[in-house]
N, C-alpha and C positions, 0 to 999 in steps of 0.2 A: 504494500500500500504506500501511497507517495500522494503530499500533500499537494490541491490546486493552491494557485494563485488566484483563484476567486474569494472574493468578501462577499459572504451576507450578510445584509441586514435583517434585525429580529422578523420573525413570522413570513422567512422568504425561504425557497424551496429552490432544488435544481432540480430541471426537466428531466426524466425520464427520456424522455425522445428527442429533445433540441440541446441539452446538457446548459440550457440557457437558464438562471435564477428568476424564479415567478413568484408573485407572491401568494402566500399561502391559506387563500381564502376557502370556505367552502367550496367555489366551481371550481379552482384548479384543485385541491385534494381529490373531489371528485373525477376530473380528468388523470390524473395519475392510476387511480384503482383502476378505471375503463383501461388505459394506456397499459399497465402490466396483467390485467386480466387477460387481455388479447394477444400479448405474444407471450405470458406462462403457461397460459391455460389454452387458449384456441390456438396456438402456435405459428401467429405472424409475427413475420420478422417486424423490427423497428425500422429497418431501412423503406419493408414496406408501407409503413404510418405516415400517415403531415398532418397537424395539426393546425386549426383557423382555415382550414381548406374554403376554398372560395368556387361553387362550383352551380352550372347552369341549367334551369332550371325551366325548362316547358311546359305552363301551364292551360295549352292549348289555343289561348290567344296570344300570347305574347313571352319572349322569353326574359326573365330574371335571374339576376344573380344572385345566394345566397350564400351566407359563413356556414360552414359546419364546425363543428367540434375537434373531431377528429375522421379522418377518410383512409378506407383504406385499402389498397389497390394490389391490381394482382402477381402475384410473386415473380419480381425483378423485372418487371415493367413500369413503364414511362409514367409519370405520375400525370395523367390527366384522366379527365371524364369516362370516356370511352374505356377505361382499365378500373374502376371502383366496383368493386365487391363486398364493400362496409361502406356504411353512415353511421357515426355514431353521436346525437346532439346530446349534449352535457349541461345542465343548468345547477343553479345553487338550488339549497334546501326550499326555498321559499317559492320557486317556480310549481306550480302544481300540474297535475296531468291531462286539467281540461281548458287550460291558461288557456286563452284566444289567441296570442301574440305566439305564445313559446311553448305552447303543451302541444302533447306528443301531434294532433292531426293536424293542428296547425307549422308546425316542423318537420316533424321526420316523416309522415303521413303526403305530404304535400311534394317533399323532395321526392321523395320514391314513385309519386305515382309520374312526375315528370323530370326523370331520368330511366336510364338503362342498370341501375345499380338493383341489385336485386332481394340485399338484407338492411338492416340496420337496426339500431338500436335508439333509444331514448331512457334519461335518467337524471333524476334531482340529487340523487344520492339514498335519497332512503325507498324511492320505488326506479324497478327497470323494468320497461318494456321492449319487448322484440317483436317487429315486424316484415313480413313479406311481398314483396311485390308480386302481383301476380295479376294475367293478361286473358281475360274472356275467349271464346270462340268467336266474339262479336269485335275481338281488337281494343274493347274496353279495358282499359287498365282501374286496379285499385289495388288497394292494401288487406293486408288478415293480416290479425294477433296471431304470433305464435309464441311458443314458452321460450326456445333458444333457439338462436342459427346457427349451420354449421361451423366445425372445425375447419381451417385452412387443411385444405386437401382432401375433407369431407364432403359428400351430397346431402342436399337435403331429404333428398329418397331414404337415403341412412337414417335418418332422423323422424322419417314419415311411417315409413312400413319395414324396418328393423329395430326400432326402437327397442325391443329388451334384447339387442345384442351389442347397441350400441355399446362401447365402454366409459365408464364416467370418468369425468378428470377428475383430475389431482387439483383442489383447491388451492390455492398460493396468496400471499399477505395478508389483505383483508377481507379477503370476499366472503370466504364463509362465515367473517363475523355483521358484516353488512345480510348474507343470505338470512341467518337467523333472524335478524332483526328483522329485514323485512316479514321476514314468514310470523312472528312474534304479533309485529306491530297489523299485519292483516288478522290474525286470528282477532286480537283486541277490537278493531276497529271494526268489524265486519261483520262476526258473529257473534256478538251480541255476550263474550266471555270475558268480561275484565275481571276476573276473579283467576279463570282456570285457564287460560291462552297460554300459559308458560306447560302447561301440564297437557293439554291438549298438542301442542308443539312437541313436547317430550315422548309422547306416544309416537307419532307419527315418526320420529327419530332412531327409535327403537325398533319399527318395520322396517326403516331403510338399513339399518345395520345388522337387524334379523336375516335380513334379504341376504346381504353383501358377503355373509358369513357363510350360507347353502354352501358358495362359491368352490369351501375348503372340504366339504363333505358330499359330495355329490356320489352316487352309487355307480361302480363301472360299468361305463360304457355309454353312460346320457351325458348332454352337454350342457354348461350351465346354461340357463336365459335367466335374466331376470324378470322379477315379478313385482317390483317396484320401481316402474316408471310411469312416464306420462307422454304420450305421442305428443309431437311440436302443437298437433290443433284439436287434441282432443275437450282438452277442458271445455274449447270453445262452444259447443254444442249441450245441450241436459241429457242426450244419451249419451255420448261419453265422457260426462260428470261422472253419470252413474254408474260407468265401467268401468272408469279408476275407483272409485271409493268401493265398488264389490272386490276389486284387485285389494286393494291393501285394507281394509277391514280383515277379506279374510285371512292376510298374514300379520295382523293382529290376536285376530283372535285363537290362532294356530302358534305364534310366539309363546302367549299367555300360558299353553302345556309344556312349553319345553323348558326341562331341566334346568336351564341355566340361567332362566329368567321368572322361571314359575315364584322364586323366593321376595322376587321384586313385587309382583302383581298378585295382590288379592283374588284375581281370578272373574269379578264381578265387572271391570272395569268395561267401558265402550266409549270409540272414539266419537263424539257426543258433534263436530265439526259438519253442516252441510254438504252434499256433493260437490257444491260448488270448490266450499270453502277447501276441501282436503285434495280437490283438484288441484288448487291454483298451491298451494302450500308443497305437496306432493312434488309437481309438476317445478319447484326450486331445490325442493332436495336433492332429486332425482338426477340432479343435473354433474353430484359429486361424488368421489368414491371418499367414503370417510374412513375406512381403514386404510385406504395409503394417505394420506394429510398427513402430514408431521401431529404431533402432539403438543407443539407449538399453538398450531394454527387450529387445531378444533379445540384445545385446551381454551383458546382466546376466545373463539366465539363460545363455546358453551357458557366459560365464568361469565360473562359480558350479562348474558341475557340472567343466568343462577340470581346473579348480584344486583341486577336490578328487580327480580321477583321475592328472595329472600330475603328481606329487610332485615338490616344490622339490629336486629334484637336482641336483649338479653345479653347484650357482650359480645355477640358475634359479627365476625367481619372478615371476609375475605384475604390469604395471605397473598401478596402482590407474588408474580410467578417470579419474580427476578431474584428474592428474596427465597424461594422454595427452591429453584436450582441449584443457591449457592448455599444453604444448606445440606442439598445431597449430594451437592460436590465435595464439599469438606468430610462428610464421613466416607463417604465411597462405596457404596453397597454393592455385592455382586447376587451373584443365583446362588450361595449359601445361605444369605442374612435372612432371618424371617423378620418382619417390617411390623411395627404396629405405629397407628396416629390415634391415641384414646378420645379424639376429641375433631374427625377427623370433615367435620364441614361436607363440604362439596368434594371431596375428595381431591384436592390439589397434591399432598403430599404423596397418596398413594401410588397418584397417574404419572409424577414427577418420576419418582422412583420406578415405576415399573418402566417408562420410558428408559432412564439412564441406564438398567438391566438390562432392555430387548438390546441396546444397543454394543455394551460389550457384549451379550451373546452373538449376536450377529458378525461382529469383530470376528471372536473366535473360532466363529464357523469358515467364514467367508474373506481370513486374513489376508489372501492374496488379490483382492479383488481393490482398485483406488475410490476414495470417498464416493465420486457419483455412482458408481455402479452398490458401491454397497449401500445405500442411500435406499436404493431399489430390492434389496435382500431383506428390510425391516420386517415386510408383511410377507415374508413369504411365507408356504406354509410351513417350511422346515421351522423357521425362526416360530413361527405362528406358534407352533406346538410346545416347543421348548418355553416360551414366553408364560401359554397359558400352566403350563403345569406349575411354572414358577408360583406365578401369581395365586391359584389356587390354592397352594398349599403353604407359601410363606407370606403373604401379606395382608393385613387386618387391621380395619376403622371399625371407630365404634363413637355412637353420637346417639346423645340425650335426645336428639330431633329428628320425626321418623320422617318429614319429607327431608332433612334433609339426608338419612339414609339411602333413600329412592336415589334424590340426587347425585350421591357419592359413586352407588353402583351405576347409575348412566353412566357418569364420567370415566368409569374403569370400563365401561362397554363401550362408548366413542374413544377411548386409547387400544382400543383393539384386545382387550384380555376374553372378557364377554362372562367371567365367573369372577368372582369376588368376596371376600370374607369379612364384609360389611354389615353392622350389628347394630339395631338399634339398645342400647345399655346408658344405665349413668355410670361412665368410667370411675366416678369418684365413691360408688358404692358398690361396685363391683371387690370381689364374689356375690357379695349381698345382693338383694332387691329384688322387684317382683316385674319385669321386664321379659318379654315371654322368649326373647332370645338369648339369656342367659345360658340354658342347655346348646342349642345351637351355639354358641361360643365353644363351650366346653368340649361339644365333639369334635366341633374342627380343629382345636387347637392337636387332640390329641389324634387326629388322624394326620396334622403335619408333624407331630415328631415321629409316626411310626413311618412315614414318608421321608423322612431326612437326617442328617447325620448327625444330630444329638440324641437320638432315639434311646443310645447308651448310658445318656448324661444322667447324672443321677442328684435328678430334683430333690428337693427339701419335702419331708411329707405334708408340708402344709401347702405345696402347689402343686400334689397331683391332682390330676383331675380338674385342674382351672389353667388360666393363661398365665395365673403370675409365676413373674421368675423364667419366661418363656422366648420371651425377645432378644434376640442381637442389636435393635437399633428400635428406636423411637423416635420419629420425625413430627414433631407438637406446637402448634401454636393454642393454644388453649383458651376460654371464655375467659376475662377480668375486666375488672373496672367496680365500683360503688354500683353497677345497675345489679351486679351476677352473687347474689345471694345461696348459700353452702345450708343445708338443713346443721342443724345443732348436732341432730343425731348423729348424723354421716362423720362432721367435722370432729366432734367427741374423739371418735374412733383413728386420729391422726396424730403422732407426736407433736407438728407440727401446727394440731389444732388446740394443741393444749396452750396454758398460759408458759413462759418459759421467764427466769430469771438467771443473773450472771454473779459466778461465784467470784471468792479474792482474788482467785490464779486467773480469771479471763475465760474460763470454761463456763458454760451455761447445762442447769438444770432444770427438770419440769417440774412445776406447780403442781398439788392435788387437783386444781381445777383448771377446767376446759372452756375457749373460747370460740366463740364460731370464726372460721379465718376465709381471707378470701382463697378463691380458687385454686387462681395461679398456683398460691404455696403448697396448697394441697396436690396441687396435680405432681409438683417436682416432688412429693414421698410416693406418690404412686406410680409415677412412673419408674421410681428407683423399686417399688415394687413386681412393674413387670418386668422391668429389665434381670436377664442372666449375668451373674458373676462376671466382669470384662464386660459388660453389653455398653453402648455408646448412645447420649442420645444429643439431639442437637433440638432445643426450644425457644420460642419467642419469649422473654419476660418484660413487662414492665420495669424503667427503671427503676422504679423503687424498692426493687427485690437487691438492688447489686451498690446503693447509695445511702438508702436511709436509714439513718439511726436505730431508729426503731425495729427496723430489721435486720439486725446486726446476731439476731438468733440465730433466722433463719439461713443465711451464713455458713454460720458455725458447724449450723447441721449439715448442709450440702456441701462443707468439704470436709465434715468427719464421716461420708458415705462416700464422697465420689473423689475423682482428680478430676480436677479443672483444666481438660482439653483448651479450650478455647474462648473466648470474647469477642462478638464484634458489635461498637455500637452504632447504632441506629441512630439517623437523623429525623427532625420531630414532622417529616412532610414523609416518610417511608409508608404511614396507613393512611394520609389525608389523599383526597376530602373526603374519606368512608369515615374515620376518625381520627381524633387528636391525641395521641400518645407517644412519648416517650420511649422507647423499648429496648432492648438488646436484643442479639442472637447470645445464646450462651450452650457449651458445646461440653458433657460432662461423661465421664468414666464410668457406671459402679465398681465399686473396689473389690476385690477377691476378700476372703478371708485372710489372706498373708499379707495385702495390703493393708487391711486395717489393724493388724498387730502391730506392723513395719509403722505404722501412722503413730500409733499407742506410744510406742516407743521412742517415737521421736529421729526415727529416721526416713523419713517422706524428704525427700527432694528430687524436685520434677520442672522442667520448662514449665511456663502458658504461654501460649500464643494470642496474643492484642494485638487488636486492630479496631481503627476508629472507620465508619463510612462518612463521608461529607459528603457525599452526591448519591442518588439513585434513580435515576435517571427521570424525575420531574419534579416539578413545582409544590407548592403547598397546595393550589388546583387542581392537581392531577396531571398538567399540562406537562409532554417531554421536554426536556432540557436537553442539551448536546454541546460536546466537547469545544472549545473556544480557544483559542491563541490569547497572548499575550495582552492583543488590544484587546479582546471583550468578543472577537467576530469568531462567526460559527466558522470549524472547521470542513472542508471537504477531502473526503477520500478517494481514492480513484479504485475499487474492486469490477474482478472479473466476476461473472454469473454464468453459471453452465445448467441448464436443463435438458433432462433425456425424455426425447418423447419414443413413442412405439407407435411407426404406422400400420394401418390395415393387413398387410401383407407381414407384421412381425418386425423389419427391419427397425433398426435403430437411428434417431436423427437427435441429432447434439446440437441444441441450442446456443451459442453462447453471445454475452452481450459484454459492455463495459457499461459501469454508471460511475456515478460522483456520488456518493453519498454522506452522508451526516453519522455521526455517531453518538447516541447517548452518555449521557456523562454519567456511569454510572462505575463506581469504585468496585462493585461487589464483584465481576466477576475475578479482578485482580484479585483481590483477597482470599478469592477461594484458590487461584494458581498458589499466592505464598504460603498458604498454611499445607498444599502441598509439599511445596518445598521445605516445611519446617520441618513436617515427617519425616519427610526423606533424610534431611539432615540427622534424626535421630534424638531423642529427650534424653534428659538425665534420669 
């Protein structure tokens, strides 16, 4: 990477396609997503792109000239009229779809019907529509809605009357998190569900990954098709509304029986959504293959819409993914470690980790193969298999909140596992309590150690038969704050829920009596409860756990239990604007039995590894921030970009571009390289 000599100014962007600085208002963001959608995903070149096109326009009496957006013409031909094979008009948010001036028949409707170009699109950013030119028996020209246009190098025929052979793409930046929304924002708007549109969307989400999944199990000698799509014009018509929603209800309600989703769904559920509505919704999904997406990219969209249906309740709040990466880069987990998040939300940590797994497995299957091609080995099924058996048997959330259990388990089903050892429980009363998935814990815990290579180890009699004591790693951001109230009872039962005072020597002892304490403190003994002799875990605290006087107990006990791996802290915009807190990552040991004699004793010494964050990559907004030179101006970088497409006939074609791009100013993932290197260098 090598720095341009270009200066930006704040909220100015480099082109995509002219490498020119624009400024970064709703239309040109919106122009960019169109601009890399079209050559990641439908696979035109950039060379073939012009942007502000200026192109003519017959509207049978007279000819006009009009702007488009973006045009785009046929591969390594002359960039005029007579060679356009896209229209694509681009408007800000505020542009609507029946605008007189600027909505779609008055623009894209109007061009197509007088030119020779034969697709196009239209979009504000939060709605896209696709249109087709098409020419009567009579020489009458006009337009039809369609759901997508072809691929570069595709027919429309492919997309008409092969449609469950087509193959879906591969989602890239933001699309699938704009897809969702749109699909979100019409279920809300449309059908009349502001309550259940997140839930109603999640359903239908689950048939397209139900579908996508047949893929890997098909019986010899049939070939796949899919069974979740949507022809380019079917929704358009009330018969074939009602021949997608017979399509995919009935891979609803056939999901609903199978094993590995039966635990999610009570069984009674129906996708409750119009013909129309589950056409038009459908007929976007359809459009993506969601087990190859990075786990980036569906990760983003799923939180995006999770986080604005699940309100920060009770303490709960979403951990930023930048923030969950470089946590499970600093411990390193492989396909030995059994995983628990006791507290585990939408399942970010779970899908984190299972991610960072699939991919040294992959590694190690497929070592001789260079990044892009192994890129392509993620889902394969060989990796697929190995991946799930991981998952199944060493990784487990568990959450006081039964949507958001459901929740957690999608998100391990959109990261491509499709089984998962997600439990609705309160981790802080756990063995205890009346939680009907308690026994479900218990048997899975012990069908992963008869599964894996501690099956030998020889647990403590007071954790057979339960999870404690059973983890290699605990990846935890926990509920806290004055909102997240601890029953007495529960709390009672914690040393750390008791009252505690400090002797003459500086050592601290328990009071007879017990106070209710917050969470947080309670979760760091319980998770040193599930964690195994050696186990590691890495947790979000509030500063006040690692500052304040008054906590100077709590301390004392979490380093007469663990070693203190590591520190890093947090800047007070890391949770904003979900919330305003203070926090650390804090990174701890449990101690062996030899360690805590060797501690007794007065022979414990050991490195920490500290580190402070001052940047993560945005504002107290939420707004991203990006790396700056000396005067104050954004940096640019010059990277290459390689994408592998697969055409019709199998062959392989390699994309490659150059951009400028901006980079986040974000410290954390440095920190998680150093604290490699501090291992490596070795502790006392």
């Amino acid at each position: 990477m090598s720095e341009e000599n270009i200066v930006l100014d704040d909220n100015q962007l480099i082109c995509t396609l002219t490498k020119q600085p624009k400024k970064a208002d709703n239309k040109e963001l919106n122009l960019q997503s169109i601009i890399s959608m079209l050559n990641d995903e439908y696979g035109f070149e950039l060379t073939d792109m012009e942007r502000d096109y200026t192109v003519v326009v017959d509207d049978g009496e007279k000819k006009r000239r009009m702007k488009v957006s973006l045009a785009v013409f046929d591969s390594n031909k002359k960039h005029i009229d007579e060679n356009l094979v896209r229209i694509c008009v681009v408007n800000d948010e505020k542009v609507k779809v029946v605008d007189g001036k600027k909505g779609v028949k008055a623009t894209l409707s109007f061009i197509l019907e007088g030119t020779e170009c034969e697709f196009g699109l239209w979009t504000n950013g939060d709605e896209l529509h696709f249109q087709h030119r098409i020419e009567d028996d009579y020489g009458q020209v006009m337009t039809e809605d369609i759901s997508d246009f072809p691929d570069q190098g595709q027919s429309f025929e492919d997309l008409e009357k092969r449609a469950d052979r087509v193959t879906p793409r591969k989602p890239a930046n933001d699309t699938l998190v704009r897809t969702f929304k749109r699909c979100h924002d019409y279920i809300y708007g449309n059908e009349g569900m502001k309550k259940t549109a997140f839930w109603e969307l999640l359903n239908l989400i689950f048939c397209k990954i139900y579908d996508e999944k047949r893929r890997f199990n098909m019986p010899r000698g049939e070939t796949y098709r899919r069974r979740f799509w949507v022809g380019v014009k079917e929704r358009n018509t009330p018969e074939g509304q009602q021949e997608v929603a017979k399509r995919i209800k009935g891979i609803f309600q056939e999901l609903k029986q199978d094993a590995l989703y039966s635990e999610v769904f009570d069984g009674n559920e129906q996708i409750g959504l119009s013909p129309r509505g589950i056409a038009v919704v459908a007929g976007e999904l359809a459009k993506y293959s969601f087990l190859d997406a990075t786990v980036d990219v569906k990760g983003m969209a799923y939180e995006t819409i999770v986080s604005n249906t699940l309100k920060q309740e009770a303490g709960q709040f979403f951990t930023p993914r930048n923030i969950i990466k470089c946590m499970v880069k600093m411990l390193d987990p492989d396909d030995n470690t059994r995983i628990l998040d006791p507290a585990c939300g939408s399942g970010g940590f779970l899908v984190m980790v299972l991610d960072y797994v699939r991919k040294k497995i992959a590694k190690a299957m497929y070592d001789d193969l260079d990044e892009l091609h192994l890129k392509e080995k993620y889902n394969s099924p060989e990796v697929n298999e190995r991946v799930k058996s991981y998952a199944e048997k060493m990784i487990f959330g568990f959450d006081f909140d039964p949507d958001l259990k459901k929740a957690a388990r999608m998100n391990m089903v959109m990261a491509g596992d499709g089984h998962a050892n997600v439990f609705n429980i309160n981790s802080l009363e756990y063995p205890n309590g009346d939680k009907e998935d308690i026994p479900k814990v218990n048997q899975r815990i012990e069908a992963s150690i008869q599964r894996s290579g501690d099956r030998s180890f020889n647990f403590e009699p007071t954790q057979l038969n339960n999870a404690l004591g059973k983890f290699d790693m605990i990846f935890t951001n926990p509920p806290f704050g004055a909102k997240v109230e601890v029953d007495f009872a529960i709390s009672k039962e914690y040393e750390l829920g008791q009252n505690w005072s400090k002797g003459e020597d500086g050592s601290f002892f328990k009071n007879p009596a017990s106070s209710s304490e917050a969470p947080e403190v309670l979760f760091i003994e319980q998770c040193y409860k599930f964690l195994k002799p050696g186990g590691k875990m890495a947790m979000v605290v509030p500063d006040g756990i690692l500052g304040n006087p008054d906590r100077e107990s709590t301390r004392y006990w979490i380093l007469q239990h663990f070693k203190l791996l590591a520190s890093v802290d947090l800047p007070v915009e890391t949770f904003l604007p979900q919330v305003g807190v203070q926090a650390s990552l804090l990174f701890l040991q449990k101690k062996t039995e030899a360690e805590m004699l060797a501690a007794a004793a007065g022979n414990e010494d050991y490195d920490v590894f500290m580190a402070i964050a001052e940047a993560v990559g945005k504002d107290r907004r939420g707004v991203p921030i990006y790396k700056r030179d000396a005067d104050g101006a954004e940096l640019l970088f010059d990277k290459i970009k390689k994408t592998l497409f697969l055409t019709g006939n199998g062959h392989e074609r390699i994309m490659t571009k150059s951009v400028k791009e901006k980079e986040l100013n974000d410290d954390l993932p440095d920190i998680a390289k150093a604290y490699k290197l501090f291992v490596a260098g070795g502790q006392k």
